[in-house]
C-alpha positions as CSV (number, residue, x, y, z in Angstrom):
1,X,-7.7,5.6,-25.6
2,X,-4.3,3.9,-25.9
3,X,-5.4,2.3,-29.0
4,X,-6.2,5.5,-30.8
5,X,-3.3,7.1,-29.8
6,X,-1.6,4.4,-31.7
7,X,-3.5,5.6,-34.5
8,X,-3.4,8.7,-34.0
9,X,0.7,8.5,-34.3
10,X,0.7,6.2,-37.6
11,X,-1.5,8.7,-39.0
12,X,0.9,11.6,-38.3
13,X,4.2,9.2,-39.5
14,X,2.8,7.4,-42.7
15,X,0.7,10.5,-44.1
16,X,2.4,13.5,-42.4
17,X,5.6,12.3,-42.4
18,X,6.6,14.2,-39.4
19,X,10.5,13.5,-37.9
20,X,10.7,10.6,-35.0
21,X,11.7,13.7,-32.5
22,X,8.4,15.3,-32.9
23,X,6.4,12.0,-33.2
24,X,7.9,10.9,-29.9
25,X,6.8,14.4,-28.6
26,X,3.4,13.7,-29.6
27,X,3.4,10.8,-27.9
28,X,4.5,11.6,-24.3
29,X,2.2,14.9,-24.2
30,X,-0.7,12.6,-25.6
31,X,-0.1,9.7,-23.0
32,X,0.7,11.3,-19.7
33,X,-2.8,13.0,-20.3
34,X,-4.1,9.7,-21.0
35,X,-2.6,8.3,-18.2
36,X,-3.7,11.5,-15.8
37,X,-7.8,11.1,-17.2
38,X,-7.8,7.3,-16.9
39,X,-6.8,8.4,-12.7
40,X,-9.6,10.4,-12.6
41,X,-11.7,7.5,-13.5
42,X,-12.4,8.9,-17.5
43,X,-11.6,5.4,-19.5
44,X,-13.1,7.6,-22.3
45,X,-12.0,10.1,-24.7
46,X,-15.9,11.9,-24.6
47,X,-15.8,11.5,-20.6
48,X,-13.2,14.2,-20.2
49,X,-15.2,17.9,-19.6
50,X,-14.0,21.6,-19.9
51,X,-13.4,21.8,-16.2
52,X,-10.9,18.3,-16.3
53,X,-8.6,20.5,-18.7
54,X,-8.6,23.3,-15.9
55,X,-8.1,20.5,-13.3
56,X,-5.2,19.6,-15.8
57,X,-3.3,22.7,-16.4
58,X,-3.2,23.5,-12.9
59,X,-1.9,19.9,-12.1
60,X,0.8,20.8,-14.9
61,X,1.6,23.9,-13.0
62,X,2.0,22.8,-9.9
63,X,3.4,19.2,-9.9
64,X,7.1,17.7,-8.6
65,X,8.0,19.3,-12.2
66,X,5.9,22.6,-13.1
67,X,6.1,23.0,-17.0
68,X,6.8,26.6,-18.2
69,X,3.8,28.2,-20.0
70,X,5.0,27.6,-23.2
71,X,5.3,23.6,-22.7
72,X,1.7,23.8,-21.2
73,X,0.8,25.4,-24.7
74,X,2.5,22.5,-26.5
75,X,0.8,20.3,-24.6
76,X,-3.0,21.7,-25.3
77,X,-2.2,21.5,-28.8
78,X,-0.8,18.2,-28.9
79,X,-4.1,17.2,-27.4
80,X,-6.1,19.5,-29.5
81,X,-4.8,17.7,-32.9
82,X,-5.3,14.5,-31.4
83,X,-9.7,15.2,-30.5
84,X,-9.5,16.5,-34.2
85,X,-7.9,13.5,-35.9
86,X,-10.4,11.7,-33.8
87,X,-13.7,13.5,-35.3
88,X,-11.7,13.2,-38.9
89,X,-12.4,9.2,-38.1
90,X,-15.8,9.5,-37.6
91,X,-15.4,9.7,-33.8
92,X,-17.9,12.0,-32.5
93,X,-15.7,13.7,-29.6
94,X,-15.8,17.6,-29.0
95,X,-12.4,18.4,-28.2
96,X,-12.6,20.4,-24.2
97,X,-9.1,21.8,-25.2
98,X,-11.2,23.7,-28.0
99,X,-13.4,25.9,-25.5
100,X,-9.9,27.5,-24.0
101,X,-8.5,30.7,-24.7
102,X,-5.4,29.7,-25.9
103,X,-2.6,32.1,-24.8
104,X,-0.1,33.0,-27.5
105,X,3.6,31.5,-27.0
106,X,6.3,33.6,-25.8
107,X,8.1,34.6,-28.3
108,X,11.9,34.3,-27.0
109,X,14.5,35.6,-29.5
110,X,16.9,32.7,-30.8
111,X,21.1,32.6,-29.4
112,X,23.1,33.1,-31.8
113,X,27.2,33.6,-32.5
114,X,28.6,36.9,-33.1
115,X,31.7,36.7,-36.0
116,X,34.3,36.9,-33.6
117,X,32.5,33.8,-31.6
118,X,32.1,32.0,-35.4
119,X,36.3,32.5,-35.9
120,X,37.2,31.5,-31.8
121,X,35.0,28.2,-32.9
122,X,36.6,27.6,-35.9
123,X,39.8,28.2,-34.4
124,X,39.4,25.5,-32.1
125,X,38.8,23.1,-34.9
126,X,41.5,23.7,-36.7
127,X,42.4,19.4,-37.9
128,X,45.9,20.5,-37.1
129,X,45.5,20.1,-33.8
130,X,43.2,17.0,-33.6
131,X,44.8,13.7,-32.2
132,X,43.0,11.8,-35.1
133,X,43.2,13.9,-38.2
134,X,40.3,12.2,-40.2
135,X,38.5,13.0,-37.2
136,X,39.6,16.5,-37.2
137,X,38.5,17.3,-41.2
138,X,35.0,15.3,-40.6
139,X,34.2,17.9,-37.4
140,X,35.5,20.9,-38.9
141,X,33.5,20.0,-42.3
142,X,30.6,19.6,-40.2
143,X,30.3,22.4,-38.6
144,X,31.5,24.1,-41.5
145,X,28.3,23.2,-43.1
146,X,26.0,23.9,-40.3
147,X,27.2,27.6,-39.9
148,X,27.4,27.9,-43.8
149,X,24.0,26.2,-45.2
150,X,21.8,26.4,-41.8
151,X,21.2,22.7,-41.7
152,X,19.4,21.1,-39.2
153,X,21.4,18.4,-37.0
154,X,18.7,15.3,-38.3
155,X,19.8,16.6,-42.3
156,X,23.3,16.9,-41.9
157,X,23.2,13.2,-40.0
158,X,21.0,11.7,-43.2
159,X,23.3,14.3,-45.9
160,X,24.1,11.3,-48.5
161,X,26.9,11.7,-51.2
162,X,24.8,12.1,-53.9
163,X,22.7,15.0,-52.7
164,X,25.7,17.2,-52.8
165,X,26.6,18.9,-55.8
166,X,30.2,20.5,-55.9
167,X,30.5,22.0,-59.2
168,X,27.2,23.9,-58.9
169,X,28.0,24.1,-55.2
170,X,24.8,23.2,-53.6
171,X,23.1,20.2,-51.6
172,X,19.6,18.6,-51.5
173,X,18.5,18.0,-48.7
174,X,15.4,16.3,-46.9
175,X,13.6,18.4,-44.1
176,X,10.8,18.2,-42.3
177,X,7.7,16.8,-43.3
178,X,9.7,15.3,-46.4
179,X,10.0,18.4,-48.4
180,X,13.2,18.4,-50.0
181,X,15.0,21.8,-50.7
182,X,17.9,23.3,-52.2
183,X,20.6,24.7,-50.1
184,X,24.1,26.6,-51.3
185,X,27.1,25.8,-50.2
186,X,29.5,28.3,-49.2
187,X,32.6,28.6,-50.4
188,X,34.5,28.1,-47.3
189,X,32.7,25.3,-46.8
190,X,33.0,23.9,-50.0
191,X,36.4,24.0,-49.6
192,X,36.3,22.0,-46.1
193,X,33.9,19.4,-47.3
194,X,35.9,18.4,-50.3
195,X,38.9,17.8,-48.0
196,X,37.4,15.8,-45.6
197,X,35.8,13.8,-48.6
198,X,39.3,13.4,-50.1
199,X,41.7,12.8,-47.4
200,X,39.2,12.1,-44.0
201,X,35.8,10.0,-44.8
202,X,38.1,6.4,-46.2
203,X,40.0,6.7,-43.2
204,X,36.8,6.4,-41.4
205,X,35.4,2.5,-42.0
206,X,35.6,-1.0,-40.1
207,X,38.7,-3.1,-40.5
208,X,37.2,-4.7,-43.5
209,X,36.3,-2.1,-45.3
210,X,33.6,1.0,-45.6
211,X,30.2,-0.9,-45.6
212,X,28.7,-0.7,-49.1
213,X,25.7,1.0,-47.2
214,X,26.8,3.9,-45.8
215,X,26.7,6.4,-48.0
216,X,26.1,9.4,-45.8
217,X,28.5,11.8,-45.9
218,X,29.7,12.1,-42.3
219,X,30.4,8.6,-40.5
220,X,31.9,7.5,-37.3
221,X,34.9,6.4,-36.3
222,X,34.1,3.1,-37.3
223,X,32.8,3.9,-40.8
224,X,29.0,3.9,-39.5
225,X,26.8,7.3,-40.3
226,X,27.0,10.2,-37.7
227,X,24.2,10.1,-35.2
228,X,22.7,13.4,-33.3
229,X,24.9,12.4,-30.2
230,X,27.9,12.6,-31.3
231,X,27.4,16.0,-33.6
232,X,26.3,17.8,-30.4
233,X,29.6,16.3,-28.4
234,X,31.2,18.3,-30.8
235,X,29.7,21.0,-31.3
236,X,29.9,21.7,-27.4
237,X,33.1,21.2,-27.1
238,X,34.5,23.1,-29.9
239,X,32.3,25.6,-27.9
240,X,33.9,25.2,-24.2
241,X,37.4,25.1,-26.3
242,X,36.1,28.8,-27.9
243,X,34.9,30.0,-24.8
244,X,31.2,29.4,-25.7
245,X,29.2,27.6,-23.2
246,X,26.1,25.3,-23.9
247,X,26.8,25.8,-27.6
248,X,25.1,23.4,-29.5
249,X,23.9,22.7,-33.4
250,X,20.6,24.5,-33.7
251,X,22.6,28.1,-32.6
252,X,24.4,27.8,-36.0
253,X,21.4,27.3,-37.9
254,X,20.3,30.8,-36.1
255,X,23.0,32.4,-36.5
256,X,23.5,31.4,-40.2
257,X,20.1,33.1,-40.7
258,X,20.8,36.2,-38.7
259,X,23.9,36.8,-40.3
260,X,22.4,36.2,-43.8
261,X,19.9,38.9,-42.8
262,X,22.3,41.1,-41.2
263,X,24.6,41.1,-44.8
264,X,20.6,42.2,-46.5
265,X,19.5,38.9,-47.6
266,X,16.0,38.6,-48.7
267,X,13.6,36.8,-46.1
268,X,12.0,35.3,-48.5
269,X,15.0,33.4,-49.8
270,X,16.1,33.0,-46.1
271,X,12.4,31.6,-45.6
272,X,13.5,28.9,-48.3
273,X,16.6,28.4,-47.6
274,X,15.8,27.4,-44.1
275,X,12.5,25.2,-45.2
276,X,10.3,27.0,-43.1
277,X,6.7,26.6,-44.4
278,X,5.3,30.0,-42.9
279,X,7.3,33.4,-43.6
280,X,6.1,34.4,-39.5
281,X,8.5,31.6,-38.6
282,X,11.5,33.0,-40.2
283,X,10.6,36.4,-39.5
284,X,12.1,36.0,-36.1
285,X,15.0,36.4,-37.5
286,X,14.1,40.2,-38.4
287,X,14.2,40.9,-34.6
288,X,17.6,39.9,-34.0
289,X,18.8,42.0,-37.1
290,X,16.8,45.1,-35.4
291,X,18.9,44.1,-32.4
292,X,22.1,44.0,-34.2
293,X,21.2,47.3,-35.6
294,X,20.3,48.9,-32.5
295,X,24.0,47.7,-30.9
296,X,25.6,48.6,-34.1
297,X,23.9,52.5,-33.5
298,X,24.9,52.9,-30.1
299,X,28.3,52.0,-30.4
300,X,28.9,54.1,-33.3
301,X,26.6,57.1,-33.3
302,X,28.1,60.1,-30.8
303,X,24.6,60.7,-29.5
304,X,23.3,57.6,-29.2
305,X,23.6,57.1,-25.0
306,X,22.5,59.2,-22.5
307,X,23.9,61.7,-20.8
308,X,26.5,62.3,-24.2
């Protein structure tokens, strides 16, 4: 089974082209059930019944680490894909994950800043007050960018020089599954980005020089392209400086698309602009707008609360 989970993982790198976060994902769900039907004495894939999936999710539920319902769900379908690659080869193997009734996911509303939270964090990253100033223009450009484009931390890591166009003001970038999009830059932004690229990014490189390879945008300290780590150190603690706890780079892509939505952007364009293959997934952003409309009504309107 091992070996065809090896397949199974090339297949969904070389011709899906999924990201190395959700190919890893893929293959811990896939190999602790491996692991968990091998100690049940099923050393095949066509061994494992309906009633060892039960066995399964209640072992799931119950273990030194229950998973929530919604990483049980993840899990099924990790599975699920994996039995159907399988009879895509030629392997005849019903998949026992099939024969459930799947429960929908939860759908939990995304965090995301309110405008006063977006100018407390860009208040705390003001370069002025950074010990290293190159430092201090490289993080506020970043997050600049996150907030203003909705970037996801893997695109702004891999942004390159030449995928940003400042007299059109707009960047290509690559998302997932390889699709490249187009993204506008705002003008704030812009404005940020340009600085750091003037006055921040050569100050940024190895005592012998920048390395003719890098040529993301963002780089370390040491003239080496900007790894997930370190944008989520600081992102959190512009955040703990703002008085926002747990902050971290995925709440400024929400909140880019809530606000965009709240100021009557089109969820179609959002939908684009975001790279999300399905409209349902970006029309989760349509309940926090509802939300923001509801607070907005009862704040303002003399009859909204009870007992008024």
């Amino acid at each position: 089974m091992n070996t065809y989970l090896e397949d199974f993982l090339a297949y969904l790198n070389i011709e899906q082209g999924v990201s190395p976060h959700t190919l890893e994902a893929y293959r811990r769900d896939i190999a602790d059930f491996i692991q968990w039907a091998d100690s049940l004495g099923r050393t095949r894939l066509e061994d494992v019944q309906r009633s060892d999936i039960d066995s399964y999710i209640a072992a799931l539920k119950t273990g030194k680490q229950p998973l929530s319902a919604n990483s049980i769900e993840r899990r099924l379908s990790a599975i699920n894909s994996f039995y159907k690659y399988l009879a895509r080869e030629g392997f005849s193997v019903n998949s026992p994950v099939s024969q459930l009734a799947r429960r929908k996911k939860d759908q939990r509303l995304p965090n995301y800043l309110s405008i006063a939270q977006v100018e407390a964090l860009f208040a705390a990253l003001d370069p002025d007050l950074a010990t290293n100033p190159a430092l201090g223009l490289r993080n506020r450009a970043m997050v600049e960018l996150l907030y203003s484009s909705g970037l996801r931390v893997s695109e702004l890591c891999n942004l390159r020089i030449d995928q940003v166009n400042i007299d059109e003001q707009f960047l290509r970038t690559m998302g997932k599954g390889s699709k490249e999009r187009i993204v506008p830059l705002g003008a704030v932004a812009l404005q940020w980005l340009e600085r750091y690229l003037l006055q921040g990014r050569s100050a940024l490189k190895p005592k012998r020089g920048l390395p003719a390879t890098a040529d993301e945008v963002f780089l370390t300290v040491k003239g080496k392209p900007i790894y997930r780590q370190a944008v989520y150190a600081v992102v959190r603690t512009a955040g703990e400086q703002a008085g926002i706890k747990g902050l971290h780079p995925h709440v400024l892509r929400h909140t880019f698309a809530t606000h965009l939505l709240n100021g009557g952007a089109d969820l179609r364009a959002l939908q684009e602009m975001l790279g999300h293959s399905d409209l349902s997934t970006t029309q989760v952003y349509t309940h926090l707008s509802k939300e923001h409309l509801k607070e907005e009504y009862i704040a303002a309107h003399p009859r909204a609360k009870r007992g008024t």
